[in-house]
C-alpha positions in Angstrom: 122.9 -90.0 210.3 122.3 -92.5 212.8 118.2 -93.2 213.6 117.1 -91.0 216.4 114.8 -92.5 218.9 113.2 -92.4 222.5 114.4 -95.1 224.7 112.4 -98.0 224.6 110.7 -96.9 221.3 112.1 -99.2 218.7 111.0 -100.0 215.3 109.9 -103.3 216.3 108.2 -102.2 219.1 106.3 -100.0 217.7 105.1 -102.1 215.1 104.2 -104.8 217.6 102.1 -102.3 219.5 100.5 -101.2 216.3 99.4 -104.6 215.6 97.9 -104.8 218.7 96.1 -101.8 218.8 95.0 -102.8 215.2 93.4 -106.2 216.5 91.4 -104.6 219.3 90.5 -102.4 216.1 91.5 -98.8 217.5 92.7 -97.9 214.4 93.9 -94.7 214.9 96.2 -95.3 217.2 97.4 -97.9 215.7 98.2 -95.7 212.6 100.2 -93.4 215.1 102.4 -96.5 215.9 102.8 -97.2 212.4 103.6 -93.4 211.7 106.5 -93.3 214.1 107.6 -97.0 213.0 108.2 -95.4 209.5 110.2 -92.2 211.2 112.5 -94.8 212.3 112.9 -97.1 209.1 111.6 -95.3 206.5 110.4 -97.3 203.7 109.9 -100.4 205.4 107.2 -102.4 203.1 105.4 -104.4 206.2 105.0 -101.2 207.9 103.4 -99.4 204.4 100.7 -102.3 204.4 100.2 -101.8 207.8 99.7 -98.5 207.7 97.5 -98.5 204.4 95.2 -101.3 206.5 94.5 -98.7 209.0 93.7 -96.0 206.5 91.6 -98.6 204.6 89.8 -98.8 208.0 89.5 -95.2 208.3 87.9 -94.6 205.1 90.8 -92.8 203.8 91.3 -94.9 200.8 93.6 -92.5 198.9 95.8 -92.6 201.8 95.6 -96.8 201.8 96.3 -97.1 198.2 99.5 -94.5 198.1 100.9 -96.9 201.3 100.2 -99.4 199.2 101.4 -98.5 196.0 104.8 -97.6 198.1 105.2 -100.5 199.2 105.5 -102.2 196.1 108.1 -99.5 194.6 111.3 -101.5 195.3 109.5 -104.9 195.0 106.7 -105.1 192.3 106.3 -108.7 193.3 105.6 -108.2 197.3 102.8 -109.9 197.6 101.1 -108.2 200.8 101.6 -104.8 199.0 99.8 -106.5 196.1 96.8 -107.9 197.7 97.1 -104.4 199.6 96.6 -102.5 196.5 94.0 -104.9 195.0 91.6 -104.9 198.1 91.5 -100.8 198.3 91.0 -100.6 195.0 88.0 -103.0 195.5 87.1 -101.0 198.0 87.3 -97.8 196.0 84.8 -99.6 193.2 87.4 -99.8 190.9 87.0 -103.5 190.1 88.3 -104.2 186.8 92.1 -102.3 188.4 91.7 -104.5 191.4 90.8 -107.6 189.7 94.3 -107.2 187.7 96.0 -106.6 190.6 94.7 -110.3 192.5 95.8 -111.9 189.3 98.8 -110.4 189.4 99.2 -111.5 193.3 97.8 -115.2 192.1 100.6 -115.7 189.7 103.3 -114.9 191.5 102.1 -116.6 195.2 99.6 -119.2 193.7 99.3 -120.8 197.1 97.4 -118.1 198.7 94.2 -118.2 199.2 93.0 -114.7 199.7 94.6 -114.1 195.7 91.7 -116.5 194.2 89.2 -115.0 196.4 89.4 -112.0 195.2 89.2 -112.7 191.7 86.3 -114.6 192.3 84.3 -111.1 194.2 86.0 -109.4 191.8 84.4 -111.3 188.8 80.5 -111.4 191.0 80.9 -107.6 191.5 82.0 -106.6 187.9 78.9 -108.9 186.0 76.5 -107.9 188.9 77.2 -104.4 187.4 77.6 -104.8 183.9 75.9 -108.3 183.4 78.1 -110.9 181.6 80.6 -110.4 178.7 78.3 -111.7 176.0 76.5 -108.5 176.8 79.1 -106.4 176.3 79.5 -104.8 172.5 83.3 -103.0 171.9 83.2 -100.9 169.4 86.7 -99.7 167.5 87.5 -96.1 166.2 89.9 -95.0 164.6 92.1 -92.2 166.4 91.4 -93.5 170.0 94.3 -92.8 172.1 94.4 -94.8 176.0 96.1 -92.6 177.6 95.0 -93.3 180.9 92.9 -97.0 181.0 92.0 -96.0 184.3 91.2 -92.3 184.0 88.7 -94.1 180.8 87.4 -96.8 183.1 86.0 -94.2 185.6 84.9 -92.2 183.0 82.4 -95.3 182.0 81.7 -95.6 185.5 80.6 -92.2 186.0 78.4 -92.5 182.9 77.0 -95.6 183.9 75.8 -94.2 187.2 74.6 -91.3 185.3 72.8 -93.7 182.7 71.0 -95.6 185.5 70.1 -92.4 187.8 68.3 -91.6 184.6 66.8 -94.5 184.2 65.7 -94.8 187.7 64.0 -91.2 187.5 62.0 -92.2 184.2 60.5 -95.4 186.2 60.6 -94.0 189.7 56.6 -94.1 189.6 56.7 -97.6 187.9 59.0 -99.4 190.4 56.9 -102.2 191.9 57.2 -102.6 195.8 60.3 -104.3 197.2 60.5 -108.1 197.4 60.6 -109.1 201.0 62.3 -112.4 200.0 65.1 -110.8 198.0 65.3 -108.1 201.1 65.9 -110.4 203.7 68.7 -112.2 201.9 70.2 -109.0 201.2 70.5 -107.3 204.6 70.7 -110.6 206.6 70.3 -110.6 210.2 69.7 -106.7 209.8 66.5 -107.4 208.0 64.9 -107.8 211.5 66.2 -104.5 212.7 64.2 -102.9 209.2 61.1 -104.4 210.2 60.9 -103.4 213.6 61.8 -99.8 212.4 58.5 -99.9 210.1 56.8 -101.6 212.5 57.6 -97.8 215.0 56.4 -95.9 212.0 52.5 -96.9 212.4 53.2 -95.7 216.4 51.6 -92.0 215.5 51.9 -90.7 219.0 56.1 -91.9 219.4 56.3 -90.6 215.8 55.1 -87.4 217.0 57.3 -87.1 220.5 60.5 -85.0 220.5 64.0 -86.8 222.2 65.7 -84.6 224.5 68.3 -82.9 221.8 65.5 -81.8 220.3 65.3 -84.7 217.1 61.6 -86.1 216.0 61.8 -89.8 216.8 59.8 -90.2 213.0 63.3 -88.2 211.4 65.3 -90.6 213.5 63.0 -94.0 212.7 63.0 -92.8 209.1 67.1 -91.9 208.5 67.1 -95.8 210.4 65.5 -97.0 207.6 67.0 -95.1 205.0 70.3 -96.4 206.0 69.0 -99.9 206.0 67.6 -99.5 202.1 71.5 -98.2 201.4 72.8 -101.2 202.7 71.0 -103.3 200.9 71.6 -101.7 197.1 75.2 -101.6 198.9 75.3 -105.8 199.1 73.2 -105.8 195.8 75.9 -104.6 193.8 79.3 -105.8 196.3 77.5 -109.4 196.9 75.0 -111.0 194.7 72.1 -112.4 195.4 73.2 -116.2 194.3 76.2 -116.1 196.1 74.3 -114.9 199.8 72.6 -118.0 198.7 75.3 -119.7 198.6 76.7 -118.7 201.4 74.0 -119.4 203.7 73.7 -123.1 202.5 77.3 -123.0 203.9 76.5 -122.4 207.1 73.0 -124.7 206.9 75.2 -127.3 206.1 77.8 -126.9 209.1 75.6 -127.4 211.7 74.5 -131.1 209.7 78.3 -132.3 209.4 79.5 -131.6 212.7 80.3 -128.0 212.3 83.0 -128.7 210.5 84.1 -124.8 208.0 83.6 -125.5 205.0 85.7 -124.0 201.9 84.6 -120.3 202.0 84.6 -120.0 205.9 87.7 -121.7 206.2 89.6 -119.3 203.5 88.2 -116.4 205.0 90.2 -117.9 208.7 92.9 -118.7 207.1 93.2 -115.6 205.4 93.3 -113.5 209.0 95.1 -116.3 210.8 98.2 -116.0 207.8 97.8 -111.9 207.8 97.9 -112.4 211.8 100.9 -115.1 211.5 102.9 -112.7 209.7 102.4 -109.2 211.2 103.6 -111.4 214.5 106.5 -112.2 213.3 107.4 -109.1 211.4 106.4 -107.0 215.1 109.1 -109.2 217.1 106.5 -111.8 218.6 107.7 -114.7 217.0 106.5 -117.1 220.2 102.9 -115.9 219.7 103.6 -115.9 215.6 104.8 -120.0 216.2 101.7 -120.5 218.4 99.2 -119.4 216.2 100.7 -120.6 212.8 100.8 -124.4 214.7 96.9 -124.6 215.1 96.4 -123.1 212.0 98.8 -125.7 210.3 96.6 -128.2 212.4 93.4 -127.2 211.4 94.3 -127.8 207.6 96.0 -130.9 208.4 92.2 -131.9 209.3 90.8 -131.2 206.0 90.3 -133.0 203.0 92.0 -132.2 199.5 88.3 -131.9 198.5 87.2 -129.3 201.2 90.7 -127.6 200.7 92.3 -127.7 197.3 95.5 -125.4 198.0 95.9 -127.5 201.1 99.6 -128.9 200.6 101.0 -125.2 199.3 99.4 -123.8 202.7 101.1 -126.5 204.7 104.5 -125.8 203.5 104.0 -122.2 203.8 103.0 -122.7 207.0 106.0 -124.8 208.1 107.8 -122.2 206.8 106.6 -119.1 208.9 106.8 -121.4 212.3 110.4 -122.4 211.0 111.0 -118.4 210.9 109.5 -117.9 214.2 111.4 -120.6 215.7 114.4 -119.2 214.4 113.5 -116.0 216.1 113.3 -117.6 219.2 117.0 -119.6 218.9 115.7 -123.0 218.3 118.0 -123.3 215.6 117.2 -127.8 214.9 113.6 -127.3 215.2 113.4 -124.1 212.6 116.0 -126.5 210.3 113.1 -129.8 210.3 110.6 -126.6 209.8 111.8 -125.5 206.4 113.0 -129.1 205.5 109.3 -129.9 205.6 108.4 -127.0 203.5 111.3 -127.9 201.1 109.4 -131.3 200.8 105.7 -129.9 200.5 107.2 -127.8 197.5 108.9 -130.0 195.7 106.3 -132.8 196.1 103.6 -130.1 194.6 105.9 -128.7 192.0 106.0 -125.1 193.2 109.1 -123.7 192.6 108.6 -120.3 194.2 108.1 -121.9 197.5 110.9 -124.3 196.9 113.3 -121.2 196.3 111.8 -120.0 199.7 112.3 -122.7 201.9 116.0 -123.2 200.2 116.9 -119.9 201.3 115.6 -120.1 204.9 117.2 -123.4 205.5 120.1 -121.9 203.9 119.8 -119.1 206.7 119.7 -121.5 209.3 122.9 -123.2 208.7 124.9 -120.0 208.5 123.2 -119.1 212.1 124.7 -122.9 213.0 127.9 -122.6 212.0 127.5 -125.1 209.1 128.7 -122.9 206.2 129.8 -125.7 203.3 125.8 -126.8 204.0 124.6 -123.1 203.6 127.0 -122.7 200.4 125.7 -126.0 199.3 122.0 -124.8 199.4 122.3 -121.4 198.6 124.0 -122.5 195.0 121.1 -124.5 194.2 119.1 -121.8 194.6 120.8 -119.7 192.6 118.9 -120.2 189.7 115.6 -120.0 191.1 116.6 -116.0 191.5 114.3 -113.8 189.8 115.7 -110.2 189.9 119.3 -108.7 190.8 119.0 -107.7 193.6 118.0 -111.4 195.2 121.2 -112.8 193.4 123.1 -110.1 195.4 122.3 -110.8 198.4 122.4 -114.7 197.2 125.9 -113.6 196.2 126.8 -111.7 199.2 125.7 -114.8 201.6 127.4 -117.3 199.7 130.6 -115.1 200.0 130.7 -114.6 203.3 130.3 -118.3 203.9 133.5 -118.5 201.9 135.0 -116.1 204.3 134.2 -118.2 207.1 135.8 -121.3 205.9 139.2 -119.2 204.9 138.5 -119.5 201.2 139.5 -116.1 200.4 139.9 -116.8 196.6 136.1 -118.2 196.5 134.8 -115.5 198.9 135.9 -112.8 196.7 134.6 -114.0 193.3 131.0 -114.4 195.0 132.1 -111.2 196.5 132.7 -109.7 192.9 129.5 -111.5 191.4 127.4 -109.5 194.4 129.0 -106.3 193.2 128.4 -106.6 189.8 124.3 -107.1 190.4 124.2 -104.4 192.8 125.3 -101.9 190.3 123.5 -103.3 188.0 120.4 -103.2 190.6 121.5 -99.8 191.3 121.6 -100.1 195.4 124.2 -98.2 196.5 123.8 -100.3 200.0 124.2 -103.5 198.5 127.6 -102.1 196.6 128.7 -101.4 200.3 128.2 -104.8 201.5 129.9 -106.5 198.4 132.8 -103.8 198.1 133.6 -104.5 201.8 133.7 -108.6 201.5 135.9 -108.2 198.4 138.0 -105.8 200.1 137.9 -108.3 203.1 138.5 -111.3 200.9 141.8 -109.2 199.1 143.3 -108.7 202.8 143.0 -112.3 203.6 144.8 -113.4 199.9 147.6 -110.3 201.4 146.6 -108.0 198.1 147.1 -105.2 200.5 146.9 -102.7 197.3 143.7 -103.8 196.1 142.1 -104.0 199.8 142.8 -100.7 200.7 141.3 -99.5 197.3 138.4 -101.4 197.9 138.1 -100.5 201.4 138.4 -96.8 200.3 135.5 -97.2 197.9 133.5 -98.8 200.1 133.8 -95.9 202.6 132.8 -93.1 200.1 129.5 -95.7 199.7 128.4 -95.8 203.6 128.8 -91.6 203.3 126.6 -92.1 200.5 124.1 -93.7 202.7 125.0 -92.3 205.7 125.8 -95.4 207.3 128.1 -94.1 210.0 128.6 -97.5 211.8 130.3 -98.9 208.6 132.1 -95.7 208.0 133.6 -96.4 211.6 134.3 -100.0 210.7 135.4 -99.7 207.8 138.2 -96.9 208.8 
């Protein structure tokens, strides 16, 4: 069936309005966008980690971590549904799960940032909790099953807590009075608001007055302060004390060197700017996308290898989103030098995963030129780079219809036969449409009427499968 949907309410659209309303931070409406985004192109992994971003802002963390998990159920190595599924389950205080799933996310894109930073708060979090490894004593038995190492994990968790809430009854009385120093590092610039709030507490006659809904200003002073005291066991366990520390000799010494970031503060940018770069250009804003990824990508360029170490695997990556966004826009030379220069930033560092990206895009953007032998000619040495079957049959596929192009019908239908062949082996019936038509297409150019029609005919009892109608009506 053909997707139903009310004039001027396209996918992209919707998903650029999403992003929108996510950035002024009305999250719920943005999660309606994203809701009817999904009704349209069901499945769509950008749209899942949108989605899950606005649960995670919600609160509804079960909901954030199914959109995640979703998102990754055609592509385990998507690395936005990765770092997706990793930060809510940080977020759910399941930090050993989440710290597996930044690892994961760091091997397979070691040039991001936000993968590394989240091992490392991962790491703080799990020994401000446990204490170090050297601490730890496993003990073996025989008969023990893991049937779930996650359903166990919690289990220790919840015994744990138990453990200390014990603890913390039995020396409730012998508790010494909270360090003011250690306080104020904790809660920060909020450490103010806490003093005041104890400061209204020896004000008997306000403690004693009523507010007009009826509340006793003391309950309202007191819940103020009880909140505040949640925080900061909150950032005690989350954030340790070494690394607040840390952090604010960061921003001491800013204002020294010319307020230039420094490593953590300019991660934690880069991190939004990239997240920002690429919901842009997913959303159909690739102008605003190009814009924002060019002062980002100037910004680094300002660095030092020393005060950025990933620097040169950012750089291409960048050149490689505005090269997409350019692209986008039509500016078919300018997107070409784009992806050249990330080509050269990746094979200059030795990072093969970016080097099969940037081949593929410029590979992209001589088809959209016209200059098919150069596509074919990059495409093939990408070919090996593939890591799963269903990249070599769209590789395939591409390469094929290149072939087409250029009237070599014999070529364009052994790449055509090669795409088939990891489709079904893929098992995407979609993909088997696209191949079985280009052979089929191929076999009427080489005058093998037979075979085309066979193939043809195949190809339409496929697009039923999917309910393509468009191709069935091409196709016929």
């Amino acid at each position: 069936m053909a997707e139903a949907k009310a004039p001027g309410r396209t996918f992209p659209s919707l998903m650029t309005e999403g992003t929108q309303l996510f950035r002024r931070r009305h999250y719920e409406r943005a999660l309606g966008c994203f809701d009817n985004a999904l009704k349209l192109r069901a499945g769509d992994q950008d749209c899942l980690v949108a989605r899950s971003k606005c649960y995670l802002k919600l609160g509804d963390t079960e909901n954030s971590l199914q959109d995640a998990e979703a998102s990754l159920q055609n592509n385990k190595a998507f690395s936005k549904g990765l770092y997706q599924k990793a930060e809510t389950l940080y977020l759910m205080g399941d930090f050993e799960f989440a710290l597996v799933f930044y690892h994961r996310g760091h091997r397979l894109r070691p040039e991001l940032e936000e993968f590394r930073l989240g091992i490392e708060k991962c790491q703080e979090a799990i020994n401000n909790c446990i204490g170090s490894p050297s601490s730890v004593k496993l003990e073996n038995k025989e008969g023990l099953c893991f049937i779930s190492r996650q359903a166990e994990s919690k289990k220790a968790n919840q015994k744990l807590q138990m453990n200390l809430t014990k603890d913390q009854k039995r020396t409730k009385n012998q508790e010494p009075a909270r360090n003011p120093k250690i306080e104020r590092q904790l809660l920060g610039e909020l450490y103010a608001d806490k003093a005041y709030l104890e400061k209204l507490l020896k004000d008997k006659d306000l403690m004693e007055s009523i507010t007009k809904q009826g509340i006793k200003v003391a309950d309202l002073v007191r819940s103020g302060i009880s909140y505040l005291e949640k925080r900061s066991e909150f950032w005690r366990q989350q954030n340790p004390i070494y690394a607040r520390v840390r952090e604010r000799k960061l921003r001491q010494q800013r204002w020294s060197q010319r307020k230039k970031l420094k490593t953590a503060e300019m991660s934690r940018y880069i991190m939004k700017s990239m997240e920002d770069i690429e919901m842009l250009l997913s959303g159909n804003c690739p102008e605003e996308s190009c814009k924002k990824a060019e002062r980002v990508l100037e910004t680094i360029q300002r660095l030092s290898d020393n005060e950025f170490p990933n620097k040169n695997g950012l750089i291409g990556n960048l050149h490689s989103c505005i090269g997409k966004a350019q692209l986008q826009m039509g500016h078919t030379r300018a997107a070409l030098r784009s992806h050249k220069m990330d080509l050269e930033f990746a094979r200059n560092n030795d990072l093969p995963d970016a080097m099969s990206r940037a081949l593929e895009n410029i590979g992209r953007v001589y088809a959209r030129m016209g200059k098919f032998q150069h596509a074919i000619n990059v495409w093939e040495e990408k070919i090996s780079m593939a890591k799963s079957n269903l990249e070599k049959t769209w590789l395939f596929h591409e390469i094929g219809r290149c072939y087409l192009e250029l009237n070599k019908a014999e070529a364009a239908q052994n790449y055509g036969e090669k795409s088939l062949q990891s489709a079904e082996e893929e098992g995407d019936d979609e993909w088997q449409l696209h191949a079985t038509v280009l052979v089929a297409q191929a076999q009427a150019e080489l005058k093998d009427y037979r075979s085309a029609i066979m193939n043809f005919e195949k190809a339409f009892q496929k697009a039923k499968i999917v309910h393509n109608e468009a191709a069935q009506e091409a196709i016929l």
